[in-house]
C-alpha positions as CSV (number, residue, x, y, z in Angstrom):
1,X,105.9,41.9,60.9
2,X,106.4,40.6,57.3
3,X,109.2,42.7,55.3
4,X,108.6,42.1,52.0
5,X,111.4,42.8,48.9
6,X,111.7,42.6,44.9
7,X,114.3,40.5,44.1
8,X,114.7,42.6,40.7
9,X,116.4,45.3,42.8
10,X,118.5,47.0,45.4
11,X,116.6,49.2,47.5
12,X,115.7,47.6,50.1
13,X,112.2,46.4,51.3
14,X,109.4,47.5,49.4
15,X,106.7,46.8,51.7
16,X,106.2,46.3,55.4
17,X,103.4,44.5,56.9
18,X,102.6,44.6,60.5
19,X,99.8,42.2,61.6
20,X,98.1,41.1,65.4
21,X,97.6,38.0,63.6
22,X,100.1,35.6,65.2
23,X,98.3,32.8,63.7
24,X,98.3,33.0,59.8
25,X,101.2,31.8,57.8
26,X,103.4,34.3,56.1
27,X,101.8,33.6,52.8
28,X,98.0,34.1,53.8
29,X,98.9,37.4,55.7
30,X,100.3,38.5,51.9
31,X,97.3,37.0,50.0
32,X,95.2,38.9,52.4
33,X,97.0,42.0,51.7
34,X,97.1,41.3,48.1
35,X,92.7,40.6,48.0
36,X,92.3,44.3,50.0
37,X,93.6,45.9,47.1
38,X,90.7,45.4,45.1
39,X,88.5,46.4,47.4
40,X,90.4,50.0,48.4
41,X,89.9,50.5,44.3
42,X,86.2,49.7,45.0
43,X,86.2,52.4,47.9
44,X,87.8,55.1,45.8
45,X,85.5,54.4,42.4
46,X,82.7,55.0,44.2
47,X,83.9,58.1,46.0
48,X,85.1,59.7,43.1
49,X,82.2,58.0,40.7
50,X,79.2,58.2,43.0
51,X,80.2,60.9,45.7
52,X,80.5,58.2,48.4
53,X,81.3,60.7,51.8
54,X,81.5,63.8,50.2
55,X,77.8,64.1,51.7
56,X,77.7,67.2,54.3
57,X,75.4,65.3,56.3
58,X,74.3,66.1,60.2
59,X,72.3,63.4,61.0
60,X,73.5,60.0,62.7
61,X,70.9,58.2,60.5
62,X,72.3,60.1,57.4
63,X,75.8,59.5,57.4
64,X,75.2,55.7,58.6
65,X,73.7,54.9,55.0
66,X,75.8,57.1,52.7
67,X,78.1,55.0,52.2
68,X,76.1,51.9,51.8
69,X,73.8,53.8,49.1
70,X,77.1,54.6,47.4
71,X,78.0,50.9,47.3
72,X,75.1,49.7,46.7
73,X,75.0,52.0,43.2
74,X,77.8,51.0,42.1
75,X,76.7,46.8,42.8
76,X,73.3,48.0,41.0
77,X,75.7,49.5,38.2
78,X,77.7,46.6,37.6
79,X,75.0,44.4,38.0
80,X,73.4,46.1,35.2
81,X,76.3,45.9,32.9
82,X,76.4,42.2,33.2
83,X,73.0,41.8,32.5
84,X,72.3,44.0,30.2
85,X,74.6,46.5,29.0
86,X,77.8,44.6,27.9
87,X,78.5,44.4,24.4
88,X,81.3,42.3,23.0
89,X,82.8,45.7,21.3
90,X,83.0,47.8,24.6
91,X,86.8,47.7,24.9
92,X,87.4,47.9,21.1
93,X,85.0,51.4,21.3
94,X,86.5,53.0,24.0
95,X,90.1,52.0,22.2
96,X,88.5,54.1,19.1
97,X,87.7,57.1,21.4
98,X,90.9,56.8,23.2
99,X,94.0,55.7,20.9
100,X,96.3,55.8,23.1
101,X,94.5,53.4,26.0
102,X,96.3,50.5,24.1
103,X,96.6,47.9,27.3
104,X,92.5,48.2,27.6
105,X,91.3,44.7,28.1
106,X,88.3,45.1,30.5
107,X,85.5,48.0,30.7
108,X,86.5,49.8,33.6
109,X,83.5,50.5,36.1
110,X,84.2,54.1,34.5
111,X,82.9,52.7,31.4
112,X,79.9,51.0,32.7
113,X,79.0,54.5,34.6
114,X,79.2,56.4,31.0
115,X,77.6,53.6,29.1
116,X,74.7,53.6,32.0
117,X,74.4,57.3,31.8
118,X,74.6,57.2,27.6
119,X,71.5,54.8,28.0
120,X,69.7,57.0,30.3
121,X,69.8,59.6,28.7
122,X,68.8,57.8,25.2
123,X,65.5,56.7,26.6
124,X,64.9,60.0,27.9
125,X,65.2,61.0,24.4
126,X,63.2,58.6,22.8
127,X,60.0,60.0,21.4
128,X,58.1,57.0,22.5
129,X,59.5,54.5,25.9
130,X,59.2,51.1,25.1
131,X,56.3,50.0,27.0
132,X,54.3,53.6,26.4
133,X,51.5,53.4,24.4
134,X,51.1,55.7,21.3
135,X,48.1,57.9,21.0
136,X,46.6,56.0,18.6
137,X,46.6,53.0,20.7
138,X,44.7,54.6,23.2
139,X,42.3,55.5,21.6
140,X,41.5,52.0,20.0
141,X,41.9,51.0,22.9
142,X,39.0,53.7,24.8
143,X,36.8,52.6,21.3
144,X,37.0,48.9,21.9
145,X,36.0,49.9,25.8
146,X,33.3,52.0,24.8
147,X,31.5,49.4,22.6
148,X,32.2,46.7,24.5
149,X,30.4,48.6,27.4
150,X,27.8,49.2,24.8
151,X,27.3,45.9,23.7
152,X,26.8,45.1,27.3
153,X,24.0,47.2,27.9
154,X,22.1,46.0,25.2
């Protein structure tokens, strides 16, 4: 057992950690600790972002990938941000829409779910996709067929 204390006051121990581990120095038993932090705010992100385990499902096959797919949205979502939907003015943006978030250094994965979805929805939007032909394009596209199967009769 490792009782840990801030030094700053006087209320006793401010964390107790109890460990099988009779092997691990003191130190990487509290750097361990310290690293599973960042993974319990990972869990509850993508509960409260994606609906990780609020499935109702019955099925052993079912509720052995829910939470995987969960995760693996919000890798695929973070993933995306890096690649392609950063923009150097993310943080300064959000700070516009939210004054008071003053100590706002990093997007948040709350911000790369809303900047996801705001890109979604644009291309939904969009009267043409990138990628989509126009109308007109087909059909130059049908005429240039047409002779060329034409011109390959003759």
């Amino acid at each position: 057992m490792i009782l840990l204390r801030d030094d700053t006051t006087d209320t006793g121990y401010d964390l107790a950690l109890v460990t099988t581990d009779l092997t691990s120095s003191p130190a990487e038993l509290i750097t361990r600790y310290a690293m599973r932090c960042s993974i319990e705010v990972t869990f509850a992100e993508a509960r409260h972002l994606f609906g990780t385990g609020q499935a109702h499902n019955r099925t052993r096959a079912a509720v052995e990938r829910t939470v995987p797919s969960g995760l693996y949205c919000c890798t695929i979502t973070v993933a995306w941000y890096a690649l392609h939907g950063h923009q150097p003015d993310d943080v300064a943006e959000h700070r516009q829409r939210a004054p008071w978030y003053t100590t706002k250094t990093d997007p948040s994965l709350s911000d790369m779910v809303a900047k996801l979805r705001r890109v979604i929805i644009a291309a939904r939007c969009m009267p043409t996709r990138p990628g989509q032909p126009t109308e007109q394009e087909i059909r130059t596209v049908q005429q240039a067929w047409a002779a060329a199967s034409t011109n390959a009769a003759a």
